[in-house]
C-alpha positions in Angstrom: 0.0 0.0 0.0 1.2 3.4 -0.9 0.4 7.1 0.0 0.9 10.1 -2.7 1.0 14.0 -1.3 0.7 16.8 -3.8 2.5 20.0 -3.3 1.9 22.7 -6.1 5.0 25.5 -6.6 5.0 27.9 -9.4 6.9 25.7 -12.2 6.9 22.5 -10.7 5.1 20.1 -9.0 6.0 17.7 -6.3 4.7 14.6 -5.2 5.6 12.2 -2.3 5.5 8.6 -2.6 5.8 6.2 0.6 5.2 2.9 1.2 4.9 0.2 -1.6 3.9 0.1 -5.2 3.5 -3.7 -6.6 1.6 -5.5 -9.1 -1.8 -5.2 -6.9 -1.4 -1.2 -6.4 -0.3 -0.3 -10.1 -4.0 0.8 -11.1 -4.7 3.1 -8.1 -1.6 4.3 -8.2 -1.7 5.2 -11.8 -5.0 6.8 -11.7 -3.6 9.1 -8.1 -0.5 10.1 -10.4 -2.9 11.3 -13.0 -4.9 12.7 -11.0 -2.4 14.8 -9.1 -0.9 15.9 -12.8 -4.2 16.8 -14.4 -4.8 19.0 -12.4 -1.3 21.4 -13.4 -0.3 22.3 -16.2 3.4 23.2 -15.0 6.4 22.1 -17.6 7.9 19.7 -14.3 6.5 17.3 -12.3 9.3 15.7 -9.5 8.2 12.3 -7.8 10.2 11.9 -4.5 11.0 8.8 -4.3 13.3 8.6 -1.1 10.5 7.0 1.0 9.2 4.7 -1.4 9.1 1.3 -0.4 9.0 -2.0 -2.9 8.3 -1.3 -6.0 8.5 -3.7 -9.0 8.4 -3.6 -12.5 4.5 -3.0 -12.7 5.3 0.1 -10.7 8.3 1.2 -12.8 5.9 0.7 -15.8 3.6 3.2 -14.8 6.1 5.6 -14.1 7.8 5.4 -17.6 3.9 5.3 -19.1 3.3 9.0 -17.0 6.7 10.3 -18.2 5.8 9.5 -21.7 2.1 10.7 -21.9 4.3 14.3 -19.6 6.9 14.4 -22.3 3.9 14.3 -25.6 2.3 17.3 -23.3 6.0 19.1 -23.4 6.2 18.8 -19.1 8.9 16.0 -17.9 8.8 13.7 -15.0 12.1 14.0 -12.8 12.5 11.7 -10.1 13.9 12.4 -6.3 16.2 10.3 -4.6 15.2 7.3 -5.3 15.5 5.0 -2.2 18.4 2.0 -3.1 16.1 -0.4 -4.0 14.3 1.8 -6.7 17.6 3.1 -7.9 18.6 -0.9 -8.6 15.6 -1.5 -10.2 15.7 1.5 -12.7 19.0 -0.2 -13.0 18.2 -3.7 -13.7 15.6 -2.4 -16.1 18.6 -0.3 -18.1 16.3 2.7 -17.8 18.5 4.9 -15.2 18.9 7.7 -18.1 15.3 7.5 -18.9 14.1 10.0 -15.9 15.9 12.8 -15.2 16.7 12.1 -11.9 18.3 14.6 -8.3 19.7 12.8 -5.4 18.8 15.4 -2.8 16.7 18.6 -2.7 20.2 20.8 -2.9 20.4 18.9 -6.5 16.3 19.9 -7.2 16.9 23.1 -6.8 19.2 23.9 -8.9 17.6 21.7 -11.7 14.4 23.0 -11.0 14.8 26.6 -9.1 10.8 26.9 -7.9 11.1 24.0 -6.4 12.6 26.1 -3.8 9.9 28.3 -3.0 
């Protein structure tokens, strides 16, 4: 089971993932991603990821589905510290340059300055 939190800035938005996203939670938890990016039309969207629990590849496929349908819109998906285990996994998958990705907010800010304020 996972929990998303929105928080809306002037160019970006942020959203906090924690606990898991597996097989079972992929449909929820694309339709609460979408729901939280529908209703912005900033170009950035950053997931933090550094309390995420298990994911799998279900998970990571919903991710690279939202970045795509973000990119087609001309807004981009960056990810937040990923916790290890997600890091690995964009790694097993051979996706790590996919997303651009920041290690810690210090990083975010300077990728994405509003994210600041």
């Amino acid at each position: 089971m996972f929990d998303l939190q929105a928080e809306s800035h002037n160019n970006v938005d942020i959203l906090r993932l924690t606990g898991d996203v597996l097989l079972a939670d992929v449909v929820e938890f694309n339709q609460r991603m979408k729901d939280c990016l529908a209703a912005s039309n900033v170009p950035q969207a950053v997931l933090d990821l550094s309390q995420a629990g298990r994911m799998d590849n279900a998970g990571l496929g919903v991710l690279v589905s939202i970045s795509t349908k973000l990119q087609g819109r001309g807004r981009r998906l960056v990810l937040l510290n990923p916790a290890p285990h997600v890091a690995q996994l964009l790694k097993d998958a051979e996706i790590e340059g996919f997303f651009p990705t920041c290690e810690s907010e210090e990083e975010l800010k300077g990728y994405t300055p509003d994210a600041a304020e």
